[in-house]
C-alpha positions as CSV (number, residue, x, y, z in Angstrom):
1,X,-67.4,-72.5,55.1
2,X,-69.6,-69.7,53.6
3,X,-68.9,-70.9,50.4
4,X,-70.2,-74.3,51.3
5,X,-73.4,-72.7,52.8
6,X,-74.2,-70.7,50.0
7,X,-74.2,-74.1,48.0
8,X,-76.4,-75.4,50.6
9,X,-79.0,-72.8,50.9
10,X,-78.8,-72.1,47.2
11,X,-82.5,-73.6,44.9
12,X,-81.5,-76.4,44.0
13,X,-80.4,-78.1,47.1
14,X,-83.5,-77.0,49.2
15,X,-85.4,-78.2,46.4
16,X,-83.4,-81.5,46.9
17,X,-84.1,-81.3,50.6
18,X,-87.7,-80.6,50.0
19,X,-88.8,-83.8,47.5
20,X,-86.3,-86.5,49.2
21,X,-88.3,-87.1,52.3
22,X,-91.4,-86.9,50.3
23,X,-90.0,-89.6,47.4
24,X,-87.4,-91.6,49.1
25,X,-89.9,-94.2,49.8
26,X,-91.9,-94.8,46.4
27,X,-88.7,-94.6,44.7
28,X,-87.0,-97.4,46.8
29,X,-90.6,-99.4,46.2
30,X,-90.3,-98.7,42.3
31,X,-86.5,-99.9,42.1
32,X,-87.3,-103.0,44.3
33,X,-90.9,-103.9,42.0
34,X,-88.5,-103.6,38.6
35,X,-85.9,-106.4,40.3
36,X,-88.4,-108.4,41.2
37,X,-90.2,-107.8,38.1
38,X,-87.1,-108.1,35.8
39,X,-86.1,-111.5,38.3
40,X,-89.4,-113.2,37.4
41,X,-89.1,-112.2,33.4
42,X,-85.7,-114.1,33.5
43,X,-87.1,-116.9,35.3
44,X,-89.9,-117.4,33.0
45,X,-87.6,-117.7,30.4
46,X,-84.9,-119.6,32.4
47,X,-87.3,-122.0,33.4
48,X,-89.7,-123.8,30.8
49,X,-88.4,-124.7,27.8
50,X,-91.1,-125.7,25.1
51,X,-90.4,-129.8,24.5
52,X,-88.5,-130.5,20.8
53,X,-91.3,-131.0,18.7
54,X,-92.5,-127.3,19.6
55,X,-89.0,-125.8,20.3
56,X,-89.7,-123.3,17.1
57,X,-92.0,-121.5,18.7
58,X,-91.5,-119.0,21.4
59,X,-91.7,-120.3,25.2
60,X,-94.9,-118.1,25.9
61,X,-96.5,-119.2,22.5
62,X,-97.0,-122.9,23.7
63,X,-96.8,-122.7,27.6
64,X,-97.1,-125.6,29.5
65,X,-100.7,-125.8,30.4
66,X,-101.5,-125.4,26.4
67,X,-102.7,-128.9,24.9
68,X,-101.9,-127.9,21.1
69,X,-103.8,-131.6,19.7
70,X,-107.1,-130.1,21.8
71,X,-106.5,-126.9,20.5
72,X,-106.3,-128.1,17.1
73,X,-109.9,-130.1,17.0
74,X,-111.5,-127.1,18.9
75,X,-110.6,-124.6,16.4
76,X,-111.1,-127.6,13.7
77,X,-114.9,-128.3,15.5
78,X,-115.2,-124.4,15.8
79,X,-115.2,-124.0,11.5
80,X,-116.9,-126.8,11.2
81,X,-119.9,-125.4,13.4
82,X,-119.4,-122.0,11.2
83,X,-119.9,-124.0,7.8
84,X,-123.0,-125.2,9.3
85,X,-124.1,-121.4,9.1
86,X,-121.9,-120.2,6.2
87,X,-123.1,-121.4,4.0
88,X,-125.0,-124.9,4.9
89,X,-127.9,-123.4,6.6
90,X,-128.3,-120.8,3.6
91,X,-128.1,-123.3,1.1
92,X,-130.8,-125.3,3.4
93,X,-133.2,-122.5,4.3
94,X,-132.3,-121.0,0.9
95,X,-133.6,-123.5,-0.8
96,X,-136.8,-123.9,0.6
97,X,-138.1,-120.8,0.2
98,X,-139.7,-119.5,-2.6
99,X,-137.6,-118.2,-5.3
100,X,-137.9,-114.9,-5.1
101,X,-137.1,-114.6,-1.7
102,X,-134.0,-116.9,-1.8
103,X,-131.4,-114.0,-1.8
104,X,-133.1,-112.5,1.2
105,X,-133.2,-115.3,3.0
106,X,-129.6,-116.0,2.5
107,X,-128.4,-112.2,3.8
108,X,-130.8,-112.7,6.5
109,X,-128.4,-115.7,7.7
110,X,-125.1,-113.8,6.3
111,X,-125.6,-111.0,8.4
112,X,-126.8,-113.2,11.1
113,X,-123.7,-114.3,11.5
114,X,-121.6,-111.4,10.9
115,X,-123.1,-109.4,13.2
116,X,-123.4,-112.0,16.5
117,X,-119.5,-112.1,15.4
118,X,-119.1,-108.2,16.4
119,X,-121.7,-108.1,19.5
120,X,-119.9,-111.5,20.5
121,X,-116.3,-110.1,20.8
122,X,-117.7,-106.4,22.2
123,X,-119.6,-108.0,25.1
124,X,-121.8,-111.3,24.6
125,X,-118.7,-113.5,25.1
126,X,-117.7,-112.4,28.7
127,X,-121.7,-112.3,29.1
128,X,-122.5,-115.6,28.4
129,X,-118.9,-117.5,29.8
130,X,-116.7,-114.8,31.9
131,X,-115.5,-115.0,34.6
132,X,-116.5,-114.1,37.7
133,X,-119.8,-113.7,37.3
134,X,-121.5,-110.3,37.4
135,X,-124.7,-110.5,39.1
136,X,-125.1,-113.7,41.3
137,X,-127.5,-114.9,44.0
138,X,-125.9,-116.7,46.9
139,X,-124.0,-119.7,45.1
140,X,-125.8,-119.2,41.8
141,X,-124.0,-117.0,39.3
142,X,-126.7,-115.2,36.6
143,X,-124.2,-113.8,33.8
144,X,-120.6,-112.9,33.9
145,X,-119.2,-109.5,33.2
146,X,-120.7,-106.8,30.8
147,X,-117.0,-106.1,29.0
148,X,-115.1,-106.9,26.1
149,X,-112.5,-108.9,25.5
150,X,-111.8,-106.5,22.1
151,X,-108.7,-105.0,23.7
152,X,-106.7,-108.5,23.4
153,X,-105.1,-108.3,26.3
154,X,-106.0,-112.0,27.4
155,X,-106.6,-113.9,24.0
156,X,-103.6,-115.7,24.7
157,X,-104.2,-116.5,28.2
158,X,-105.2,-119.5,29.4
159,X,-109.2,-119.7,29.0
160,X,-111.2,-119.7,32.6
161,X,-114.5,-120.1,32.1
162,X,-118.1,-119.4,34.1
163,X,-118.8,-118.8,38.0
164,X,-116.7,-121.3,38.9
165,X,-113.7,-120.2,37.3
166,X,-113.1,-123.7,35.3
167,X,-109.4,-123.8,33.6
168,X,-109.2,-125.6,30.2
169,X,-106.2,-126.2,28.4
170,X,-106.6,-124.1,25.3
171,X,-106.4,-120.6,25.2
172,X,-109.1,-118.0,25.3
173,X,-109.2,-116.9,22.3
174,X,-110.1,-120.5,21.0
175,X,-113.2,-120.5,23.4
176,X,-114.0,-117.2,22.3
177,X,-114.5,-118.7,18.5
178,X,-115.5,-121.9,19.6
179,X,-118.6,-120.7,21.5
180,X,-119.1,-117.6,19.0
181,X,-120.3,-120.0,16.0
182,X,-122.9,-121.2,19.0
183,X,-124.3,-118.3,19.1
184,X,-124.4,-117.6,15.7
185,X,-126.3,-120.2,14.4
186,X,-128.6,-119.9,16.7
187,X,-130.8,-116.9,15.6
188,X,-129.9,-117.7,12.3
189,X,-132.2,-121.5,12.8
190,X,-135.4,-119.0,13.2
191,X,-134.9,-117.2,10.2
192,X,-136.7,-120.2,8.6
193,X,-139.8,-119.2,11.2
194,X,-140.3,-115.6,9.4
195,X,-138.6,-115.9,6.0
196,X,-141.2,-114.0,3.1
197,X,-142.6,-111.1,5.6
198,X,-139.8,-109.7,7.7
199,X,-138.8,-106.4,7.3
200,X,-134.3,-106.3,6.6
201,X,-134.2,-103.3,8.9
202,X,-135.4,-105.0,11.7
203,X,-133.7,-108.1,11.4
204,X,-130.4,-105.7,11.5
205,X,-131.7,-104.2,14.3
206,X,-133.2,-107.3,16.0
207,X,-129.6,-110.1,16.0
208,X,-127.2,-108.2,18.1
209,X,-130.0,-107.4,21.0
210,X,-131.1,-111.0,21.0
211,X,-127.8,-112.5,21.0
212,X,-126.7,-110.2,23.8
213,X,-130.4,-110.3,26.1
214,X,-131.3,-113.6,25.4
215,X,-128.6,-115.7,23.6
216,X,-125.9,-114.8,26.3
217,X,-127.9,-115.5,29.6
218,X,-129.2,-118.5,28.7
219,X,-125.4,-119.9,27.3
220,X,-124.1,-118.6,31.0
221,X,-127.0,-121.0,33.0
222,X,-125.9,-124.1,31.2
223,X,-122.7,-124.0,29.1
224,X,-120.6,-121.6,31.5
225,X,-121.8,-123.9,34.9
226,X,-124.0,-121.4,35.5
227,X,-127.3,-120.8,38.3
228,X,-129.4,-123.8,36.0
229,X,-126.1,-126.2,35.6
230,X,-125.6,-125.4,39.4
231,X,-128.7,-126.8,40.4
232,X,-127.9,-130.1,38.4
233,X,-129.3,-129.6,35.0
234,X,-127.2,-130.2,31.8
235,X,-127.3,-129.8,28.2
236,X,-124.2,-131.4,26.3
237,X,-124.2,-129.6,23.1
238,X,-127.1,-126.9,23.1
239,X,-130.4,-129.2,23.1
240,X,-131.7,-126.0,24.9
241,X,-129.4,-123.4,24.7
242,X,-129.7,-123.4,21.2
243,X,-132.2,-125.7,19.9
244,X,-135.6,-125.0,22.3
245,X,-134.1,-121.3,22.8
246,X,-134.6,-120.8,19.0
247,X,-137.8,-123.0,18.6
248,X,-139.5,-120.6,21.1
249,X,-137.9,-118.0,19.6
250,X,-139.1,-118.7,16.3
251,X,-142.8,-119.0,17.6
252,X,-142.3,-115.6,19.5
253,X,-141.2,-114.1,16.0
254,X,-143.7,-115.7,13.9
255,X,-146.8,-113.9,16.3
256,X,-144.9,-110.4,16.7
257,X,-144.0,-110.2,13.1
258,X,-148.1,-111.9,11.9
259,X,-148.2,-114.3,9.0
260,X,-147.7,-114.2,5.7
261,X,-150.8,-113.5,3.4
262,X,-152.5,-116.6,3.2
263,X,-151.7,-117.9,-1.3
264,X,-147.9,-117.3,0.0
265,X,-147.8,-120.2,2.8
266,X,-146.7,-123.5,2.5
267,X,-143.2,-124.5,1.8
268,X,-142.4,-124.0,-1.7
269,X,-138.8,-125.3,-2.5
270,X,-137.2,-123.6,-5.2
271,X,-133.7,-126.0,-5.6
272,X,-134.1,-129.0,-3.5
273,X,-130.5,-129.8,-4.9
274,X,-129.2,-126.5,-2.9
275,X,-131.4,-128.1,0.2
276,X,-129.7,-131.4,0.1
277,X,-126.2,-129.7,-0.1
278,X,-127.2,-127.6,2.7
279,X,-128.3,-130.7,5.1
280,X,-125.3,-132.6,4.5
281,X,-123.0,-129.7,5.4
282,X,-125.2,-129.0,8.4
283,X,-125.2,-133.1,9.4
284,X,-121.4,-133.6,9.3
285,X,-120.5,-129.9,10.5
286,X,-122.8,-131.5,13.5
287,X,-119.7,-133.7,14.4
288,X,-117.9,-130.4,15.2
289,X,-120.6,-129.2,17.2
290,X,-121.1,-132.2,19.4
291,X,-117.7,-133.5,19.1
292,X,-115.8,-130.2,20.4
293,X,-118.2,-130.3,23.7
294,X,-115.4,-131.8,25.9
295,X,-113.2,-128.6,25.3
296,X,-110.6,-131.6,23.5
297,X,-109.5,-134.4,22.1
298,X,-111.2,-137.0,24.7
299,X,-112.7,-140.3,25.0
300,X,-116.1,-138.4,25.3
301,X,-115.4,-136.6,21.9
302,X,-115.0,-139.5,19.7
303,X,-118.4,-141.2,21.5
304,X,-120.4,-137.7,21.0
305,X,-119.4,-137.7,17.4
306,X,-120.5,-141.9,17.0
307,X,-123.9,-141.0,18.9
308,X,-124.6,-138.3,16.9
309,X,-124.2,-139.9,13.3
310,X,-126.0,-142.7,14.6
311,X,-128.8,-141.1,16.0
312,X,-129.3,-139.0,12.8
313,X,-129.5,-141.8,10.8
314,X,-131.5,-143.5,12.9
315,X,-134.2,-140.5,12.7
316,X,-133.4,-140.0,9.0
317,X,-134.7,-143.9,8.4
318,X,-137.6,-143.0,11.0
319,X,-139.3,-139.7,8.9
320,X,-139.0,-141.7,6.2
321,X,-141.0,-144.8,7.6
322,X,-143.8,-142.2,8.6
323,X,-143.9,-140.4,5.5
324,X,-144.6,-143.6,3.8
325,X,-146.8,-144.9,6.4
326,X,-149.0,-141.7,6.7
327,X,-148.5,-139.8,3.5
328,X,-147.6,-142.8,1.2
329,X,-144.8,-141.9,-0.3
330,X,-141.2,-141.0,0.4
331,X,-139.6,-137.5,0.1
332,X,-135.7,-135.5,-0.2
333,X,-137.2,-132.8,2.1
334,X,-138.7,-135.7,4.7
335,X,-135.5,-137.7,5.0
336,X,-133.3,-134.3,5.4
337,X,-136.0,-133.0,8.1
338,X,-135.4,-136.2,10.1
339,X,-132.1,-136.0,9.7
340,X,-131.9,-132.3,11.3
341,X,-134.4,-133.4,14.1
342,X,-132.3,-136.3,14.7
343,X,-129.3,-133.7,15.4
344,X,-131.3,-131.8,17.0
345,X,-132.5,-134.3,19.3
346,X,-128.8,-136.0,20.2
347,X,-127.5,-133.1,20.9
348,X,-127.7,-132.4,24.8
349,X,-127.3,-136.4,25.1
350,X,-124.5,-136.9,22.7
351,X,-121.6,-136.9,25.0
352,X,-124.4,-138.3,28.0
353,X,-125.8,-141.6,26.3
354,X,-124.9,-145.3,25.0
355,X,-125.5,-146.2,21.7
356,X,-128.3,-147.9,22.8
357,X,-129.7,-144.7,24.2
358,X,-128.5,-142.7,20.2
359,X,-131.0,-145.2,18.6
360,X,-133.5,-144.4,21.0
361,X,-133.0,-140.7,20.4
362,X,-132.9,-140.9,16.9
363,X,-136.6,-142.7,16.8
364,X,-137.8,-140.1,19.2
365,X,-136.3,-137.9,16.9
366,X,-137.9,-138.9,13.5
367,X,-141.3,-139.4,15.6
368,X,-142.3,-136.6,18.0
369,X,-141.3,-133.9,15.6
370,X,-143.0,-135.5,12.6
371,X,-146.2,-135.8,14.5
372,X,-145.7,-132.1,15.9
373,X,-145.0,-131.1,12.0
374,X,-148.2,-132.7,10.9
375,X,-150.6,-132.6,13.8
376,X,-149.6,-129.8,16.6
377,X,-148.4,-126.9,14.3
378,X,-151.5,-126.8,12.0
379,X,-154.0,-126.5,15.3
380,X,-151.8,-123.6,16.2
381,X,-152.7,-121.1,13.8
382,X,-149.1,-119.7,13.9
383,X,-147.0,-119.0,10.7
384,X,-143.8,-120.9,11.3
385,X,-142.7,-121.0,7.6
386,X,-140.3,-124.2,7.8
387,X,-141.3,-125.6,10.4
388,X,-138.5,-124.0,13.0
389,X,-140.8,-124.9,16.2
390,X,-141.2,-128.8,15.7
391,X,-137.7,-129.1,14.3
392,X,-135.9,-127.3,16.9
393,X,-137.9,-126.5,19.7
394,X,-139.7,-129.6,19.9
395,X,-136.5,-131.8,19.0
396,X,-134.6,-129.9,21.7
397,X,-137.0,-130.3,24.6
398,X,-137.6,-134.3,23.4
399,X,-133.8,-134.6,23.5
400,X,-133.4,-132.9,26.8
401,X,-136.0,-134.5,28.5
402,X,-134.9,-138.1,27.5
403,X,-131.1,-137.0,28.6
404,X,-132.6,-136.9,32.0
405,X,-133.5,-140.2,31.5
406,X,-130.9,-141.9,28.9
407,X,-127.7,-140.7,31.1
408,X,-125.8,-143.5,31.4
409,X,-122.7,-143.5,33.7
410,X,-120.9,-145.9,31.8
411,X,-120.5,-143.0,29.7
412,X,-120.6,-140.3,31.3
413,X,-117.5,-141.5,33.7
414,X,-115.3,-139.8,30.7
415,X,-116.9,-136.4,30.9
416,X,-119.3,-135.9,34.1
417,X,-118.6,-138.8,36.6
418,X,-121.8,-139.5,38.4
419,X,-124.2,-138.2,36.2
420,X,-127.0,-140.8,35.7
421,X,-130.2,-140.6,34.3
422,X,-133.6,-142.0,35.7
423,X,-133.3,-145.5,33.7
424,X,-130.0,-146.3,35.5
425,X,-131.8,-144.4,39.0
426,X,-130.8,-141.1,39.0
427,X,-134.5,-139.5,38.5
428,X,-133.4,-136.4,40.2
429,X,-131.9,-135.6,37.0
430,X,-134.9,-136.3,35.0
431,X,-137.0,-133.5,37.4
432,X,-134.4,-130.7,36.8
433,X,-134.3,-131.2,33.1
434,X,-138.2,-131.0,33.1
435,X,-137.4,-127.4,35.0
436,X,-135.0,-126.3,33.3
437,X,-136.7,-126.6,30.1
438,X,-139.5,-124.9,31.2
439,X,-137.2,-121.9,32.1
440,X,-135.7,-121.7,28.4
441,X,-138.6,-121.4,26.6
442,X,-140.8,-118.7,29.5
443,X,-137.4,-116.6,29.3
444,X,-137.0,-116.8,25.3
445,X,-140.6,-116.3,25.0
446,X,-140.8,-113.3,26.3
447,X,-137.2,-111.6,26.0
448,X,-137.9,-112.5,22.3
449,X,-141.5,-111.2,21.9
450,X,-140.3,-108.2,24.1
451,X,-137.5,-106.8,21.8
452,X,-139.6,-107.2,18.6
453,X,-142.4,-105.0,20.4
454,X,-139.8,-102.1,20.8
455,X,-137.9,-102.9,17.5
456,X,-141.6,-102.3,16.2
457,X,-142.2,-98.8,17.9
458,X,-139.4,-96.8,15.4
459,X,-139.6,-99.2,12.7
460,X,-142.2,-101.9,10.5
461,X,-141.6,-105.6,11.3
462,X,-143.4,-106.6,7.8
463,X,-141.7,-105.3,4.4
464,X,-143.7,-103.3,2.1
465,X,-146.5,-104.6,0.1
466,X,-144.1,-103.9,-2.8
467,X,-141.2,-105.9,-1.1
468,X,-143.8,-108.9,-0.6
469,X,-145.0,-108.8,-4.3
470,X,-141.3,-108.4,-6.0
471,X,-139.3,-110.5,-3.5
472,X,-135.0,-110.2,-3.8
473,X,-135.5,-107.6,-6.7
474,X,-137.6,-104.6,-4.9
475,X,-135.8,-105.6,-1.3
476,X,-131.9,-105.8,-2.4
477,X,-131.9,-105.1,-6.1
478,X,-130.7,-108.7,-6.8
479,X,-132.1,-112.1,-8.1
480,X,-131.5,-115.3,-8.0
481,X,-131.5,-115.3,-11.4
482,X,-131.2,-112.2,-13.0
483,X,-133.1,-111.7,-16.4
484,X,-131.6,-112.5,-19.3
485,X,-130.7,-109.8,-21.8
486,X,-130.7,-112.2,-24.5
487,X,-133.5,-112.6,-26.7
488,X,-136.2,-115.7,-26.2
489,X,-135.9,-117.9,-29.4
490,X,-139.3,-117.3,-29.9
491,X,-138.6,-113.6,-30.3
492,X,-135.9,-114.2,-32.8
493,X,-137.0,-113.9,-36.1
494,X,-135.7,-116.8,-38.8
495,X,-133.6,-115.4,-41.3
496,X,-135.5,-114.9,-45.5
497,X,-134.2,-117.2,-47.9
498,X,-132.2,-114.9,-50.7
């Protein structure tokens, strides 16, 4: 008995006595959570088995809610939309500049892209198309959350996108690469606004804030289903998010950065062959870019791709017509301008519209632009070096104004049932599309304007009068063509008879 006592009272029994009422209970709850947990891990894998044609893979590789032929043509659409950047819109805008400057203007868009790649992943994804959404006011959500999706913990999960928490069938990590060439090629369309003058610095400086402040918020109001798609408006494919967001953008540039001197304006191609190259990868990369709106292999998708070939054609044939009509003769650089303002202009219809309503576009498309080209952007005393504003921002609104009219329901049954535009008599439509343009370009304005003023107060917009007078070779130590360090023939002397 005093043997058994002594065992009792000795340390490590009162120390027994001392944790068990304190731990009884969170150890009982731990033991129970890993049965439970450990009963649904053998469930999951108990009960869905992948179908035959997939039965390679592991179960949670191709889960049930995962359509793998939508997946497919997103990430298909997705590089696509990237060779529209990489390299079709270098080639384009590459081309068209002068040729000293055709190496800049080509990193200007490499980096471009590179970098909206980094700040996309770190926080302008979730930004632009998380979910919930961050800041809201009452139903209307403003952004989404200010985090990363860098840590990977979701990229296979199935994507959920905007304030309303919208399920697709393809996985994050697609949407996350689908909507990241979006964003890329959109500062890179205003490069062409302040090619020749900008200062490389800044433009490092300048992507990643713009992406995130004005890029992001704008993609979260209409792509995500955010406050501006909650109050009715729509934009299929980036009419505004992209297109008027960087026309506006490129005009806010163009005055915060000044002209160039007045001998180097003017569009002065250097390789009209790389130009044409360019605007064909840019037109068909354009059927990713409309054709992966639908988030997958729909009805809708095959008619966005139709509307938007036909509509660029359409506006192609159009520019052409005017050119000869008003400046007598035909050009390369006229027909592919059309052709991009015809993109430009199907785009937040393509998925909306008949093709009726595509042919309509696409002489919209090869008229208002021309006539902005030629008659609004001389009168405006700003230095938009390609003609960014009339080919984007004034495509984009033309396009999203005559969405609010062109809807057709017959259409848009396959993708938005009961959206109809003021022709068939849903002029609401028409009034919020006139609103929600007007938002776009006040907020790209002056976000835009904005960052360059503060980009400006540590470092110069402009490059150095010696930049400006050597072009590639004084800014990056490269040309375009390098000199030769082979004698002229006129420096060779001919050999003396013997």
């Amino acid at each position: 008995m005093n043997a058994f006592k002594s065992l009792s009272d000795s340390v490590p029994m009162r120390l027994t006595r001392f944790l068990t009422p304190r731990f009884a209970i969170p150890l009982v709850v731990l033991m129970v959570l890993m049965l439970v947990l450990s009963a649904h891990s053998a469930f999951a894998q108990t009960t869905y088995t992948p179908p035959a044609n997939l039965n390679s893979f592991p179960a949670v590789a191709v889960p049930n809610w995962l359509d793998t032929g939508s997946n497919a043509w997103m990430m298909t659409a997705a590089t696509f939309v990237g060779l529209q950047s990489i390299p079709g819109l270098s080639l384009y805008y590459g081309g068209l500049t002068r040729k000293k400057f055709s190496i800049n203007t080509a990193l200007m868009c490499f980096y471009g892209f590179s970098a909206v790649l980094v700040i996309w992943v770190l926080l302008g994804y979730n930004f632009g198309f998380g979910y919930p959404a961050s800041i809201s006011i009452g139903k209307f959500g403003i952004v989404g959350p200010l985090t990363s999706i860098a840590p990977g913990i979701n990229e296979g999960a199935q994507a959920v996108v905007g304030p309303g928490g919208l399920a697709l069938n393809i996985p994050l990590s697609t949407v996350v690469w689908f909507q990241f060439v979006f964003a890329a090629i959109t500062p890179l369309l205003f490069v062409g606004a302040i090619i020749e003058r900008t200062n490389f610095k800044a433009w490092i400086v300048f992507v990643p804030l713009w992406s995130l402040l004005v890029y992001s918020p704008m993609a979260y109001a209409l792509f995500a289903g955010g406050w501006l798609a909650q109050m009715g408006a729509v934009d299929f494919s980036g009419g505004y998010v992209i297109h008027l967001n960087a026309g506006i953008a490129a005009l806010a540039s163009a005055i915060a950065i000044g002209p160039r001197a007045i001998k180097a304006r003017g569009i002065k191609p250097n390789n009209l062959y790389w130009v044409f190259v360019g605007c064909g990868l840019v037109w068909l990369g354009w059927n990713g870019f409309n054709g992966g709106d639908p988030y997958g292999s729909s009805i809708d998708a095959s008619i966005a791709v139709l509307n938007t070939d036909l509509a660029t054609a359409v506006s192609a044939v159009t520019w052409m017509a005017m050119d000869m009509q008003f400046l007598k003769k035909p050009t390369l650089v006229g027909a592919m301008s059309g052709a991009i303002t015809g993109l430009v202009a199907i785009t937040p219809a393509a998925g909306y519209v008949s093709g009726w309503g595509a042919i309509v576009l696409g002489i919209a498309g090869g008229t208002i632009p021309w006539l902005a080209t030629y008659k609004l952007l001389p009168r405006m005393k700003v230095d938009d070096a390609l003609g960014v504003f009339p080919a984007h921002g004034v495509a984009g609104l033309t396009g999203g104004i005559l969405t609010g009219i062109l809807a057709d329901p017959a259409v848009t049954q396959y993708v938005y049932p009961g959206l109809t535009g003021a022709a068939f008599g849903g002029w609401s439509l028409l009034g919020i599309q006139i609103v929600a343009a007007a938002v776009v370009i006040v907020y790209s304005f002056v976000v835009t304007f904005g960052i360059w003023k503060v980009i400006g107060l540590v470092m110069p917009l402009r490059m150095t009068d010696k930049e400006l007078g050597e072009g590639d070779a004084a800014i990056h130590g490269e040309e375009i063509e390098p000199p030769s360090d082979e004698p002229e023939m006129s420096e060779i002397r001919p050999s003396e008879k013997t």
